[in-house]
C-alpha positions in Angstrom: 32.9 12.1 15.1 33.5 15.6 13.8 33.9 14.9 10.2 30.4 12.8 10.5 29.4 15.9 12.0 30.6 18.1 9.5 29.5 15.3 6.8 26.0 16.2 8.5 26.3 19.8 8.3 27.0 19.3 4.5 24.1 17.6 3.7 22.0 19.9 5.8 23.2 23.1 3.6 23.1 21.2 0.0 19.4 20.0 1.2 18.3 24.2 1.3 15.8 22.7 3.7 15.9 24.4 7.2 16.8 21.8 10.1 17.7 22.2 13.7 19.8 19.1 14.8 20.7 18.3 18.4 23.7 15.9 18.9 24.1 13.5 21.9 27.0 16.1 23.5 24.1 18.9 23.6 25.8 20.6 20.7 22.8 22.1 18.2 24.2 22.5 14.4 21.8 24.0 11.3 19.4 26.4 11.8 18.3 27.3 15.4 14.6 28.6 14.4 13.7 26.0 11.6 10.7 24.4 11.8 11.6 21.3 12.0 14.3 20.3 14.8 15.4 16.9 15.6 17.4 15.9 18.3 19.6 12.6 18.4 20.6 10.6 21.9 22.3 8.1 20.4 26.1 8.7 18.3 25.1 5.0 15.8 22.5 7.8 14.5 24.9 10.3 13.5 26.7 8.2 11.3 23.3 7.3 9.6 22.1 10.7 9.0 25.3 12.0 7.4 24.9 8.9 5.1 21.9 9.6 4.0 20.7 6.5 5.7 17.0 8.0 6.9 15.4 4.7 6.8 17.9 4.1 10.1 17.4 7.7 11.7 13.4 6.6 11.0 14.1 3.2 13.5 15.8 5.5 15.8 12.7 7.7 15.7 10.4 4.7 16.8 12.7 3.0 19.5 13.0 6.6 21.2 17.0 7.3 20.1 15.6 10.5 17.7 13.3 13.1 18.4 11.5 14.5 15.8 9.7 17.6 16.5 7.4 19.9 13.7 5.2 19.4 10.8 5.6 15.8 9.1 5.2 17.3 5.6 8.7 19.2 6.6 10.1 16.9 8.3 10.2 14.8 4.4 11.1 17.9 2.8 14.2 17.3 5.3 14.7 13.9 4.6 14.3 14.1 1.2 17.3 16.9 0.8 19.2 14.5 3.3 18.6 11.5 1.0 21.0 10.6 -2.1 20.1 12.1 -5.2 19.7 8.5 -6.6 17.3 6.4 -4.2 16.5 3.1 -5.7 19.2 1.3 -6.1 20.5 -0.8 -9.0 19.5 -4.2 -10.4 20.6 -6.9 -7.9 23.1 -9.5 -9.4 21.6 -12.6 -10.8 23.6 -14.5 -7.4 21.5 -11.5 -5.1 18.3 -12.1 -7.5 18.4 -15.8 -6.9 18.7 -15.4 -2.7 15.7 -13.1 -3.0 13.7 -15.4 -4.8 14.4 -18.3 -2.5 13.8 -16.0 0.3 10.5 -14.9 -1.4 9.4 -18.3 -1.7 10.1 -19.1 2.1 8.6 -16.1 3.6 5.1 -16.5 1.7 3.7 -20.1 3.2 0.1 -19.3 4.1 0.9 -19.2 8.0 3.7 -16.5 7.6 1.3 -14.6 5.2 -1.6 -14.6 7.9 1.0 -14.1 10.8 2.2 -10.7 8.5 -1.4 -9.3 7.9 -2.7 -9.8 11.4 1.1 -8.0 12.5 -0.3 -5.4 10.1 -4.3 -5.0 10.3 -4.9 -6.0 13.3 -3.4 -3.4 15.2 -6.3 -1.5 16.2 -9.4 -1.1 14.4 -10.4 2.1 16.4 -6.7 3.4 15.5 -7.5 2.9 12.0 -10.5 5.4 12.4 -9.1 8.2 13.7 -7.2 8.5 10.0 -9.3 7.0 7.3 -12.1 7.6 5.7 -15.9 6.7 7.6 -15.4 3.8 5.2 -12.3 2.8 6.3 -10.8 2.2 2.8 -7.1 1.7 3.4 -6.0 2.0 -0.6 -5.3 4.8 -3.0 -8.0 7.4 -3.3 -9.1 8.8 -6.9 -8.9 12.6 -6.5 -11.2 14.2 -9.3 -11.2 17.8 -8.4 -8.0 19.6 -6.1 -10.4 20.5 -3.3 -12.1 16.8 -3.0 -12.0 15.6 0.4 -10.3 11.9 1.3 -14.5 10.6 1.4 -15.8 11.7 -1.7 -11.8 10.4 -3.1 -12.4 6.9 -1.6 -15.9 6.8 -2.7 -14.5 7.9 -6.4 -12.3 5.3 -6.7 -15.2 2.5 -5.6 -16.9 3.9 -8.4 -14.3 3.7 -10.8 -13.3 -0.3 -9.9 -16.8 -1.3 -10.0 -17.4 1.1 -13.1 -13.9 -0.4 -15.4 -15.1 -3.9 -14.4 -18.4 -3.0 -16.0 -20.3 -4.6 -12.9 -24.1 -5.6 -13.6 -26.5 -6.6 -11.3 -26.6 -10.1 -10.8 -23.0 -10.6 -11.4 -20.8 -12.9 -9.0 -18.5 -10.3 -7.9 -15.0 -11.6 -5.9 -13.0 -9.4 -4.1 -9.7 -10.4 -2.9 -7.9 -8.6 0.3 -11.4 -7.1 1.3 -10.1 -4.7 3.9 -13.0 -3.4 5.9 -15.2 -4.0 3.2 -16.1 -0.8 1.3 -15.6 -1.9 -1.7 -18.1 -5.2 -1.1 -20.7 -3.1 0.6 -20.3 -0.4 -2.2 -20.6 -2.5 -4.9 -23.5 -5.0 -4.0 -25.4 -1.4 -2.7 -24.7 0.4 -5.7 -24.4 -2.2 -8.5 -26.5 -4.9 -7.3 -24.1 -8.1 -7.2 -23.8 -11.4 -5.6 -20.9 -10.3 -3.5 -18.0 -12.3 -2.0 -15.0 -10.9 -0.2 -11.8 -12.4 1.3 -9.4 -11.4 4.0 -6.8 -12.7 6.5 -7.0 -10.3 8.9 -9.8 -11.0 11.9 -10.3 -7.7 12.8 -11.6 -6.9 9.3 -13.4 -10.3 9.2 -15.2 -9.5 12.3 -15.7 -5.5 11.1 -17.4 -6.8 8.0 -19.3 -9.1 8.9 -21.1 -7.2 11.5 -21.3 -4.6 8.3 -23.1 -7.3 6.8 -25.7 -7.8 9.0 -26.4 -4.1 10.4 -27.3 -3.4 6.5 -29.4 -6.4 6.0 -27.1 -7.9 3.4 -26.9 -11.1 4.8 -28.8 -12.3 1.2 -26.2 -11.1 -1.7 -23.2 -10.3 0.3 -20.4 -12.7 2.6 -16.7 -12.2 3.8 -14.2 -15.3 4.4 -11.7 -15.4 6.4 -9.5 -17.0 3.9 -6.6 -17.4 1.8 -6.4 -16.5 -1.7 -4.6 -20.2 -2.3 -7.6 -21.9 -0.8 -10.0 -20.2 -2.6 -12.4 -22.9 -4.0 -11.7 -23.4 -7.9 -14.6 -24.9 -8.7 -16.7 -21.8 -8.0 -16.1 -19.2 -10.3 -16.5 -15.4 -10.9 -17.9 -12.8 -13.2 -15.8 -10.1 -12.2 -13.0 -10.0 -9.8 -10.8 -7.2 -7.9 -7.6 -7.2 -5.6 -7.1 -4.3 -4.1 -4.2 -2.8 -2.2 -3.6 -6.6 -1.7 -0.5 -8.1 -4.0 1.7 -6.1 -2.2 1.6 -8.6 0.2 2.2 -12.0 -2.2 6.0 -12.2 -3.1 7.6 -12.0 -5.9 7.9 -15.7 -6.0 4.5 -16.5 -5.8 3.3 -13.8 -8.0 2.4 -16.0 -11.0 0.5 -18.7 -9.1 -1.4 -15.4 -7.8 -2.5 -14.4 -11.4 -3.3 -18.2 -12.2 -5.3 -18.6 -9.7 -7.4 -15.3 -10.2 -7.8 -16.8 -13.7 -9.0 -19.9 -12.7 -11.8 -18.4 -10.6 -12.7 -15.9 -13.5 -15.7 -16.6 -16.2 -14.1 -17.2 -19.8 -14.5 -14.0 -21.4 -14.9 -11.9 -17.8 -13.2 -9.3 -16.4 -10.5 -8.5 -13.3 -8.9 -5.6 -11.9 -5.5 -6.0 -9.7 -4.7 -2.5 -8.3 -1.5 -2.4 -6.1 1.8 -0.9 -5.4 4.8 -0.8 -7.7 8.4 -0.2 -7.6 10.3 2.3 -9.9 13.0 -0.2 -10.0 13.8 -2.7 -12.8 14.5 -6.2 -12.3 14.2 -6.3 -8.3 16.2 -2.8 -7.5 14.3 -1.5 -4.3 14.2 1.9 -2.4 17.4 2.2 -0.8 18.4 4.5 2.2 16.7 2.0 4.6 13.5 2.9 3.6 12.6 -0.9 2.9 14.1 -2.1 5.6 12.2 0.2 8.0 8.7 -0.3 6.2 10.0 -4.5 6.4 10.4 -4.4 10.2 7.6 -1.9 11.6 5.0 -1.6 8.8 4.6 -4.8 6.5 6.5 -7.7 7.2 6.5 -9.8 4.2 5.5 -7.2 1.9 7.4 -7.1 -1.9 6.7 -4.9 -5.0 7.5 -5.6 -8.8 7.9 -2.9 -11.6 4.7 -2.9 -13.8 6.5 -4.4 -16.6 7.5 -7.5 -14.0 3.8 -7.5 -12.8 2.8 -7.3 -16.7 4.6 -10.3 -17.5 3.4 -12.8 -14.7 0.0 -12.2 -15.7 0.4 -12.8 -19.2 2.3 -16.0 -18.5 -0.6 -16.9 -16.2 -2.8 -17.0 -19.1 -4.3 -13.2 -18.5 -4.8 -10.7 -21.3 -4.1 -7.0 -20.1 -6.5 -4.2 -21.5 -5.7 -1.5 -19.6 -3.4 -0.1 -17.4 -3.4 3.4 -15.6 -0.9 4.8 -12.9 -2.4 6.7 -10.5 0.6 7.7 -8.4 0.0 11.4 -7.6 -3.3 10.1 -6.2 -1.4 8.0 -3.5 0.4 11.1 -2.6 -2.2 13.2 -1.8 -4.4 9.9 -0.2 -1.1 9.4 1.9 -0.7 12.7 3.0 -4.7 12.7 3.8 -3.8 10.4 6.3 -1.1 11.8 7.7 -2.5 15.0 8.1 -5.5 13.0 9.6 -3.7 11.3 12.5 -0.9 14.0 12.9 -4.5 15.9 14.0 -5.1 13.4 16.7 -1.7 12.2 18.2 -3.1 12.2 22.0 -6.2 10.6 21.0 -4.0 7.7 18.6 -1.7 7.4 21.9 -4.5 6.5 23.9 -6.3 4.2 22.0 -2.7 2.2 21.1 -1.7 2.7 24.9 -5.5 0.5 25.7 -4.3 -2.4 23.1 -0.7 -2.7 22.6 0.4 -1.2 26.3 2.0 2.3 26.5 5.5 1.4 25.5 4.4 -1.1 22.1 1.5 1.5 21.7 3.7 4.1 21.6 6.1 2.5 19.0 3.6 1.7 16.7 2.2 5.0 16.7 6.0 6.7 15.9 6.1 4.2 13.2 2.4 4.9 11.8 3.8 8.5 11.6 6.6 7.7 9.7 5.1 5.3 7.3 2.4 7.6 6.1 4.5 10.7 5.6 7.8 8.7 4.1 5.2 7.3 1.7 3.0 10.1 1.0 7.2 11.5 0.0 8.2 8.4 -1.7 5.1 8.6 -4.1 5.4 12.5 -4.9 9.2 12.0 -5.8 8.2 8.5 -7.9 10.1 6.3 -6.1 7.3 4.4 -6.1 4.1 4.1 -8.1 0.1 3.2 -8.4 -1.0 0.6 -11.0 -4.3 0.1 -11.7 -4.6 -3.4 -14.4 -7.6 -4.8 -16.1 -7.6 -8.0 -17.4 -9.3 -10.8 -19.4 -9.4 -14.7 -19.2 -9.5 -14.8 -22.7 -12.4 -17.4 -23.9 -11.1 -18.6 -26.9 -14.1 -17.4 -28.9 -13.2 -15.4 -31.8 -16.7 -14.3 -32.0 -17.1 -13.4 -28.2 -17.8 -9.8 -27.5 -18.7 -6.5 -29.7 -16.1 -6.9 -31.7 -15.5 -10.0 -33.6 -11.8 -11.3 -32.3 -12.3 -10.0 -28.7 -12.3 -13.5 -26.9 -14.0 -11.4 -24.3 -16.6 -9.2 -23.4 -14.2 -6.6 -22.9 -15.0 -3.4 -24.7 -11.5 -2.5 -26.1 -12.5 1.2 -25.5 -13.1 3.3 -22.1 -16.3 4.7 -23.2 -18.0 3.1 -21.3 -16.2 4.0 -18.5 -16.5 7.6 -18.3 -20.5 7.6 -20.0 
């Protein structure tokens, strides 16, 4: 025990971040009037911390082993000294590569994919308010000027989707992974389109479809409570968009994803697919626990692919990429938006998960909520992590198609018109 405690004290002095740590005897080591002070009960997390394993001082934090007391935005500054130097982790072996796909495979049947959404989104919908936007848009903001708040950010980035798909009114717009409908409501509002959104989770069903009707929308705009998979082929789309929703798909099933977007796009039309993507080549995921913890408390299910994985899966679909733009340092700030945001209104959080989940699940899921959002607003600053926004065509086949002869689509091959 004393050389993990002395292991602990090493990696609180190379880490030049103040920390006051309490250990399970009542012995305090580090700095006695840091900020940031947390306070272990249990000895299985001393071992963790002074292996750098945060992701299991993080479960500790939710099941009530660790105390964590100060600002989150220090608290990562701790955690990130505390951390390897090197945290994603290698390519997996071929053997380890095959398991995951297999296991991939397995864990996204349309039951477990609902089952892992609901676990997710249906936690509490008044929850959700106290930290996003009046909107409610649960993806990465677009951040055009340093002092733009989280709302005007959420409603840049509607503009630029519905702005790089080139939407027109009129157009049969899809959107895949709805959320709570901003996105929709923005886009049929704003851009005039025949609307049609898609989500597993009921809360969100129910929240936009009462949307629907208070804004007399009822004419140009519906939400499904659907699969992707079961989406009809026969009807097809102008323009489509996934947002914040791939994450959730599996590596396994990631091409059949991209075919099936193709086969509910126009010839010639126009999709955006705007998710989450791993640093790491060839499978390599965040190590330290971090996946593990976001696996258990946060998104069951949920898997992310390098871009140049992501890349490939929708050109073997049949999809021809255009355009491609990271917008990682946006997630950061978006993240720590939140953050800040509920860290404002942890009584108020408490209560509302203590009415739907009981006091003791309530207030797990609000330790892990606090985690989440400030380990990822960290994971996206340091790149572990990243943002990719792709547009793509379904090529039509006609070399004449579009303004320029050869396009196959009505894709500009500029971004002009994006920015005009």
């Amino acid at each position: 025990m004393t050389r993990l405690v002395n292991l602990i004290e090493e990696r609180i002095a190379a880490a030049g971040v103040p920390l006051s740590l309490g250990l399970p005897s009542g012995e305090w080591v580090g700095s006695p009037n840091a900020k940031v002070k947390i306070k272990l009960h249990d000895a299985r997390d001393i071992a963790s911390l002074a292996l750098g394993r945060v992701g299991a001082v993080g479960e500790g934090f939710v099941e009530g082993r660790v105390d964590i007391e100060g600002p989150m935005r220090d608290a990562m500054d701790v955690a990130a000294g505390m951390m390897p130097s090197t945290v994603v982790g290698p390519p997996p072996s071929l053997w380890t590569r095959l398991i995951l796909k297999i296991g991939s495979y397995l864990n996204h049947t349309r039951a477990k994919d609902a089952e892992q959404i609901q676990f997710h989104y249906d936690v509490s919908d008044d929850f959700y308010a106290l930290w996003l936007d009046p909107r409610r848009v649960y993806s990465c903001a677009y951040y055009l000027l340093p002092d733009t708040t989280l709302a005007e950010a959420q409603a840049a980035k509607l503009d630029l989707i519905c702005r790089k798909l080139d939407l027109k009114s009129g157009e049969r717009f899809l959107d895949i992974g709805a959320g709570w409908g901003g996105l929709l409501i923005w886009a049929a509002e704003n851009y005039g389109v025949e609307a049609t959104g898609i989500t597993l989770s009921k809360n969100q069903f129910a929240h936009v479809s009462r949307l629907i009707e208070d804004k007399g929308l009822g004419n140009r705009v519906r939400v499904k409570l659907l699969d992707y998979r079961d989406l009809n082929g026969g009807e097809v789309y102008d323009k489509i968009a996934s947002i914040g929703m791939f994450e959730h798909v599996g590596a396994a099933k990631m091409r059949g994803y991209f075919a099936k977007m193709k086969s509910l796009l126009e010839p010639g039309k126009v999709l955006m697919n705007h998710g989450i993507t791993s640093s790491g080549l060839d499978g390599a995921q965040i190590g330290s626990g971090l996946g593990d913890f976001i696996e258990r408390y946060i998104f069951p299910g949920g898997e992310l692919l390098h871009i140049s994985q992501v890349l490939r899966e929708a050109a073997a679909a049949g999809l021809e990429t255009v355009d491609v733009e990271n917008l990682r340092p946006h997630y950061a700030k978006t993240l720590w938006a939140w953050s800040d945001a509920l860290e404002a209104q942890l009584a108020e959080a408490e209560r509302v998960l203590t009415a739907t989940a009981g006091k003791e699940r309530g207030g797990k899921i609000l330790r892990a909520y606090r985690l989440y959002l400030a380990g990822c607003a960290m994971a996206f600053e340091h790149g572990w992590v990243a943002l990719h926004q792709i547009l793509a065509v379904n090529p039509s086949g006609d070399v004449a198609t579009g303004a320029l002869r050869g396009a196959q689509s009505d894709y500009p091959f500029k971004r002009n018109y994006i920015y005009s």
